[in-house]
C-alpha positions as CSV (number, residue, x, y, z in Angstrom):
1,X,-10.0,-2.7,5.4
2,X,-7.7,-1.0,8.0
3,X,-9.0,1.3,10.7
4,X,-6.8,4.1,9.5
5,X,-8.1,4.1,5.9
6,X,-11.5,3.5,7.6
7,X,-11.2,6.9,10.1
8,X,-9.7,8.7,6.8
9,X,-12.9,7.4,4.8
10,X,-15.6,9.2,7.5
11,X,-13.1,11.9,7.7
12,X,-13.8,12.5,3.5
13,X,-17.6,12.1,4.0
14,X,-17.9,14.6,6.7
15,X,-16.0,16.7,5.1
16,X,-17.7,16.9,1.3
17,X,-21.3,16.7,3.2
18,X,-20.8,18.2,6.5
19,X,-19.6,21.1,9.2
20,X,-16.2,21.1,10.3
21,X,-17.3,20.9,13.2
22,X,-18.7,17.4,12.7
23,X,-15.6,15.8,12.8
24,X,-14.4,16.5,16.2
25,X,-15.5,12.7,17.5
26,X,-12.9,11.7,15.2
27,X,-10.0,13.5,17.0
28,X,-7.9,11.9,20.3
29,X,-7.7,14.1,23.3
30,X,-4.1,14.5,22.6
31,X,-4.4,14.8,18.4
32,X,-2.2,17.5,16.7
33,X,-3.7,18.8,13.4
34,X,-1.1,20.3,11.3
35,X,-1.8,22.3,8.2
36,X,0.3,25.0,5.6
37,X,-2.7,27.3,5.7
38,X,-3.0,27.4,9.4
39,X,-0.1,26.2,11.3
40,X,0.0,23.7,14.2
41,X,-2.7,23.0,16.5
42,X,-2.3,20.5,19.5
43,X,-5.0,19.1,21.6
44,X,-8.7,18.5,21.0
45,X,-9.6,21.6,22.4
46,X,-7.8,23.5,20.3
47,X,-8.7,21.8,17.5
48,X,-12.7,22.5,18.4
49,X,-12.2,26.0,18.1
50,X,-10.1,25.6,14.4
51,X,-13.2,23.4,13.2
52,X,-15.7,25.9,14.6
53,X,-13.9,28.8,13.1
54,X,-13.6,27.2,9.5
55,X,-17.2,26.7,9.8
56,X,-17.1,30.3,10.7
57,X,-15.2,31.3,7.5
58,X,-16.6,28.8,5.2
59,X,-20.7,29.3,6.3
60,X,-21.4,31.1,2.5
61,X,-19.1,29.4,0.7
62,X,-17.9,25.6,1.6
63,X,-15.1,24.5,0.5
64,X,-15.5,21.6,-2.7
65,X,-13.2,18.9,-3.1
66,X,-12.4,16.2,-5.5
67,X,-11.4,13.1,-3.6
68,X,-9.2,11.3,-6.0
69,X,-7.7,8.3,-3.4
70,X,-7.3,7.1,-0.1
71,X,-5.3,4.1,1.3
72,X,-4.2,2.8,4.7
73,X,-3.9,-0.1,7.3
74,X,-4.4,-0.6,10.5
75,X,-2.6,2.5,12.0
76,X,-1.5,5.0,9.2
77,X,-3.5,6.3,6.3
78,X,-3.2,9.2,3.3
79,X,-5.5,10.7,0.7
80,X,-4.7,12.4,-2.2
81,X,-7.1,15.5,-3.3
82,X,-8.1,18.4,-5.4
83,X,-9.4,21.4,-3.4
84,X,-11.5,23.2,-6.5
85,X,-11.8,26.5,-6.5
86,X,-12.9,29.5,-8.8
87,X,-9.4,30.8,-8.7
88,X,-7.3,27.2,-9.3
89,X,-7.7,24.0,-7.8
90,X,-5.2,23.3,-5.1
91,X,-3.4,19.5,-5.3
92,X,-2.7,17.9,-1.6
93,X,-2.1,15.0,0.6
94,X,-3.6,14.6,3.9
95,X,-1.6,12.2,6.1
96,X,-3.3,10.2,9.5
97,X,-1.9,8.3,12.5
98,X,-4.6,6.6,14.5
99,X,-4.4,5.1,17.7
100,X,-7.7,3.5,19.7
101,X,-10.0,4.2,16.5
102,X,-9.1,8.6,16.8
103,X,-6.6,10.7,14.5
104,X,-3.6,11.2,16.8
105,X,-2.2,13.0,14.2
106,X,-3.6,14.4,10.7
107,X,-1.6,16.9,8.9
108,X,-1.8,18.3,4.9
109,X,-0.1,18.9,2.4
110,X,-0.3,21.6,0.0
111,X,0.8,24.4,-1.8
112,X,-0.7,27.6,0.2
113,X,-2.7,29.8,-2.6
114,X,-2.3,33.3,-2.1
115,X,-5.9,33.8,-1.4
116,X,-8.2,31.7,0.7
């Protein structure tokens, strides 16, 4: 198995059974985290406060997710998934660069639903 598809893997488990918050380890110092829903977001610290705020938003209600694939090699991995939700599941695609075991870049895609 690749370490990209392996990073995306623990990525997917944190994030059906954990915090946000939890999956800080996984990011470089220099990682950007791009997203529809919330923009751009470079560096780890920056990226802290994101997770710690979705853990913020999310405390009542986590978000569910259908994991429906992931593949990858050594350096670049994707995942294909269902965000479901009372109002209509949202379809996306999470994309990861690694470098040195750490997401130097992860960024989703998705249509945006009007409500969060």
């Amino acid at each position: 198995m690749g370490a990209a598809k392996a990073l995306a893997e623990t990525f997917w488990e944190i994030q059906m059974n954990g915090s946000h918050a939890e999956l800080l380890p996984l990011f470089a110092d220099d990682a950007l985290f791009e997203d529809p829903a919330i923009g751009r977001i470079e560096g780890k610290p920056a990226i802290a406060r994101l997770l710690g705020h979705l853990d913020k938003i999310f405390a009542d209600n986590p978000p569910q997710f259908e994991l429906l694939e992931i593949a990858g090699d050594e350096t670049v991995a994707w995942s294909r998934w269902i965000w479901k939700r009372p109002s209509g599941d949202v379809e996306g695609v999470g994309l990861y660069r690694i470098k040195d075991g750490k997401f130097t870049s992860y960024r989703d895609f998705f249509e945006v639903p009007d409500r969060i």
